[in-house]
C-alpha positions as a printed NumPy array, in Angstrom:
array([[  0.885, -15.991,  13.581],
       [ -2.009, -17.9  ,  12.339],
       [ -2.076, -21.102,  10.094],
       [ -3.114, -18.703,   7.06 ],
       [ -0.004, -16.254,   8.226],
       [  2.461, -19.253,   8.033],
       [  1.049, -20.384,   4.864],
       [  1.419, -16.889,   3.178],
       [  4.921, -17.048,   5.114],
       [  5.763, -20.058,   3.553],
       [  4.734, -19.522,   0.13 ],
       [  6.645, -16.429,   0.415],
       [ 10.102, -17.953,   1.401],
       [  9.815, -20.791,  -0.944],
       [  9.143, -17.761,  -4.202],
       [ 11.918, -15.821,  -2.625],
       [ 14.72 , -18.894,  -2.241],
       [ 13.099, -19.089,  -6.516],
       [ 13.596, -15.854,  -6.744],
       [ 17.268, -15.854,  -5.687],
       [ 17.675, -18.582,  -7.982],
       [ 16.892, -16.294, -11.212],
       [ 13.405, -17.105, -11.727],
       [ 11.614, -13.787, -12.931],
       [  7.792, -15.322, -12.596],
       [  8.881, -15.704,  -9.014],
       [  9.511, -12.031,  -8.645],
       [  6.368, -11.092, -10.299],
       [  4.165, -13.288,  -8.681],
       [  5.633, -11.996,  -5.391],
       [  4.792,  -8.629,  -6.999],
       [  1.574,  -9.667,  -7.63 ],
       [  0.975, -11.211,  -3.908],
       [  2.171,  -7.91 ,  -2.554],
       [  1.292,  -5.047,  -4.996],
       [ -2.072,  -4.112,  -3.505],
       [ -0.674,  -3.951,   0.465],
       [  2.423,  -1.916,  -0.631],
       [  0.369,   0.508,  -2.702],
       [ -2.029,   1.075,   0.362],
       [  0.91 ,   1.407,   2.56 ],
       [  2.916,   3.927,   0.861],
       [ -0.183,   6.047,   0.021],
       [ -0.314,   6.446,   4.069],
       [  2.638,   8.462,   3.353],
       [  2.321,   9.759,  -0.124],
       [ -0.678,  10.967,  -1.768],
       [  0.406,  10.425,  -5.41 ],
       [ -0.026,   6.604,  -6.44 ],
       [  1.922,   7.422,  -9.678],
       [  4.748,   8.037,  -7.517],
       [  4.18 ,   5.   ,  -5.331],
       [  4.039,   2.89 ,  -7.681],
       [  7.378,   3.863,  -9.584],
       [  8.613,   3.35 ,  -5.871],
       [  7.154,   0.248,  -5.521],
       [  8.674,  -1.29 ,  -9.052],
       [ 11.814,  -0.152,  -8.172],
       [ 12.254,  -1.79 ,  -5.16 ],
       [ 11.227,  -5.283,  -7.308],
       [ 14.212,  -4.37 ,  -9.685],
       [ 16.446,  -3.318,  -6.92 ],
       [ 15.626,  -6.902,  -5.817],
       [ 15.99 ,  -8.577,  -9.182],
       [ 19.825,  -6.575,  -9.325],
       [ 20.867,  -7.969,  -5.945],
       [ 18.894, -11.25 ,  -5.585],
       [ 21.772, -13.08 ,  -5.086],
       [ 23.434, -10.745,  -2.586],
       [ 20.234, -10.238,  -0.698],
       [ 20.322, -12.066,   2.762],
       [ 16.995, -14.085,   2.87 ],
       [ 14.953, -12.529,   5.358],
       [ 12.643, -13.537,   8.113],
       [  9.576, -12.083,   6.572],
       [  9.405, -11.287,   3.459],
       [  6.219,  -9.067,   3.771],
       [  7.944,  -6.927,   6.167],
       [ 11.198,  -6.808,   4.234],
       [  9.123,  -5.466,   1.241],
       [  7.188,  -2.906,   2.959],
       [ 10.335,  -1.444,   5.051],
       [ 12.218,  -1.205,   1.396],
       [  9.524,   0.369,  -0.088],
       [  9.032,   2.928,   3.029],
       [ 13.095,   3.549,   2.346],
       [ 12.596,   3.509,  -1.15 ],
       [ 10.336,   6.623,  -0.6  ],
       [ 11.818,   7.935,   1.46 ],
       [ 14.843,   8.365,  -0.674],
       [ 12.916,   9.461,  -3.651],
       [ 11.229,  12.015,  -2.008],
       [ 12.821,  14.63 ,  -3.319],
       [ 11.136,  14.361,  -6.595],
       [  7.836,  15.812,  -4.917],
       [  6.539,  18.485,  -3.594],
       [  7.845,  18.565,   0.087],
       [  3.529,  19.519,   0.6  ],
       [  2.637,  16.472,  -0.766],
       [  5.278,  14.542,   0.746],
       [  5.924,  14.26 ,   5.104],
       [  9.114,  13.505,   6.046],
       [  9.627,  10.061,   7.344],
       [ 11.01 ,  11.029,  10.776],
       [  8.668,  10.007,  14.108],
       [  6.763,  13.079,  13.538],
       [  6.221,  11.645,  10.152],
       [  2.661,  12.299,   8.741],
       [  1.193,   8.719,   8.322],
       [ -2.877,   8.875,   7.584],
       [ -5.509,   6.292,   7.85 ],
       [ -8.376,   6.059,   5.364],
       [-11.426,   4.009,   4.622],
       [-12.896,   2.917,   1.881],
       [-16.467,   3.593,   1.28 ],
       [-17.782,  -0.141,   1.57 ],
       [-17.577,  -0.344,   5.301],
       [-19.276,   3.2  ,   6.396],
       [-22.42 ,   0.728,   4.359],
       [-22.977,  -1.265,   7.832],
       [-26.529,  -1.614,   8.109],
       [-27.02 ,  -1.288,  12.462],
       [-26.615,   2.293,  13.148],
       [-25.109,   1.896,  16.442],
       [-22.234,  -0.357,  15.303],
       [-21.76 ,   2.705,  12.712],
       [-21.453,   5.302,  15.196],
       [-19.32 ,   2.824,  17.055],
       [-17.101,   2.535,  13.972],
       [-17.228,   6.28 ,  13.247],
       [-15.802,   6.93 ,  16.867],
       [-13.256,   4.959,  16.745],
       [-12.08 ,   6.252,  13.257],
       [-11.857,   9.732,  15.25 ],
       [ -9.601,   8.504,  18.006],
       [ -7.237,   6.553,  15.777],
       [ -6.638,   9.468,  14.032],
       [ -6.433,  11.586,  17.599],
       [ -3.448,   8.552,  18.021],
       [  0.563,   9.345,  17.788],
       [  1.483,   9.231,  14.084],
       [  3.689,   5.855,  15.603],
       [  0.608,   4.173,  17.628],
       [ -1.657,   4.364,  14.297],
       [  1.083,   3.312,  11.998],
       [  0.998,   0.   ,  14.162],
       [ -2.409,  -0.358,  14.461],
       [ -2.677,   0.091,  10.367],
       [  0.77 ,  -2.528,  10.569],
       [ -1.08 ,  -5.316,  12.437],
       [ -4.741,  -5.424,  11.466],
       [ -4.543,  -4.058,   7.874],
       [ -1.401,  -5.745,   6.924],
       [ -1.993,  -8.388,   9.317],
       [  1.246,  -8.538,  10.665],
       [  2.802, -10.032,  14.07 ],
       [  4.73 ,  -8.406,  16.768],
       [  7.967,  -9.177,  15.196],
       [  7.766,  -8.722,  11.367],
       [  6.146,  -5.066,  12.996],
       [  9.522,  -4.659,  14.826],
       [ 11.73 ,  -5.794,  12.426],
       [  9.933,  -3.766,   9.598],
       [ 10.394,  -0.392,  12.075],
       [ 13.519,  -1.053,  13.589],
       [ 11.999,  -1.551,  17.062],
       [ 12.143,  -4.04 ,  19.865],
       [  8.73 ,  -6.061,  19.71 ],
       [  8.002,  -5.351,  23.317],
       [  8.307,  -1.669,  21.915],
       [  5.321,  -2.742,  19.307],
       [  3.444,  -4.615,  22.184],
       [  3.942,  -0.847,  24.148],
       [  2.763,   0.881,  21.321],
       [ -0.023,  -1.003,  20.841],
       [ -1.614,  -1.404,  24.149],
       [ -0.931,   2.575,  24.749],
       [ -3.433,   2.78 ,  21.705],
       [ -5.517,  -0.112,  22.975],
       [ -5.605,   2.058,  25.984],
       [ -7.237,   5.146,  24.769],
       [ -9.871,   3.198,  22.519],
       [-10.633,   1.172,  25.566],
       [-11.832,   4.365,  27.557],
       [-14.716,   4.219,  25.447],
       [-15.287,   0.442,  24.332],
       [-14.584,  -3.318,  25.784],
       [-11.877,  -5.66 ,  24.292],
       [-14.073,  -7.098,  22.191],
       [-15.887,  -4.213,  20.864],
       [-12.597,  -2.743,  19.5  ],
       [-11.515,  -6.299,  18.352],
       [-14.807,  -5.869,  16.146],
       [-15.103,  -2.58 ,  14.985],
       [-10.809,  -2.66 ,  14.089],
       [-12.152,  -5.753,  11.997],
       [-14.764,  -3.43 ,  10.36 ],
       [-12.464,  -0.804,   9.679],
       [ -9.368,  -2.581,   7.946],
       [-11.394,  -5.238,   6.022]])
């Protein structure tokens, strides 16, 4: 991870050990650190936000309930967005089972854009950006959900394997299988790039 991952690491363990210790503005500043990445994350698998975000404050009061059951965990990031992907996935019932895929491996998981980064000003790196778009969503519903995992939620190898219940040399399999069909088309660096582009 980098120096800014094991600072956001850090800062994360020391509100969670607070956390477990009774301190509510603990739990809502984690809350607040994390609200905006779980809300993008479980709108990959739900299209209500409504819904997602009832999911999303009940896994903070599940948390509150059991803080001092709750085995710390290696990353806390992960450990939030894997309850709130279980959390949905055991609420799901409540929608429409159109609006809602089923979180199996054929699970429909989408990735969207915001309208800010289609603004690049060089038209080539555009139609760069615009093909790759196309072929991540041409990817295996698993290959784009760890794509979205590292460089949008900026997680490593092993909060991604913990969070999915894989080995990490599964991630790093997944990954360079995706790697591998961008890279038909672009060099290393290119995709390092436009990926950039994309998720920021």
């Amino acid at each position: 991870m980098t120096s800014g991952g094991n600072s956001s690491q850090f800062r994360d363990t020391r509100l969670w050990k607070e956390l477990v210790q009774g301190s509510d503005q603990a739990l809502a500043e984690l809350m607040r650190l994390h609200f905006k990445g779980l809300l993008n994350y479980g709108f990959k698998f739900v299209k209500d936000e409504a819904f997602v975000k009832d999911c999303i404050q009940e896994v903070f009061i599940d948390l509150w309930h059991c803080r001092e059951r709750v085995t710390e965990p290696a990353h806390v990031k992960a450990y939030l967005l894997v309850s709130l992907r279980r959390k949905i996935a055991r609420n799901r019932r409540q929608l429409n089972s159109n609006t809602l895929a089923p979180l199996s491996d054929e699970y429909a998981f989408s990735i969207e854009f915001s309208p800010e980064w289609w603004m690049i000003n060089e038209e080539t790196l555009a139609r760069k950006a615009q093909v790759i778009s196309e072929m991540l969503d041409a990817l295996p519903t698993r290959q784009r959900e760890v794509i979205y995992l590292k460089y949008y939620q900026g997680l490593s190898r092993e909060e991604i394997s913990t969070m999915l219940d894989i080995t990490p040399q599964t991630v790093s399999n997944l990954l360079q299988m995706a790697y591998g069909q961008i890279r038909k088309r672009f060099s290393p660096s290119v995709i390092n790039a436009l990926l950039f582009l994309l998720f920021y």
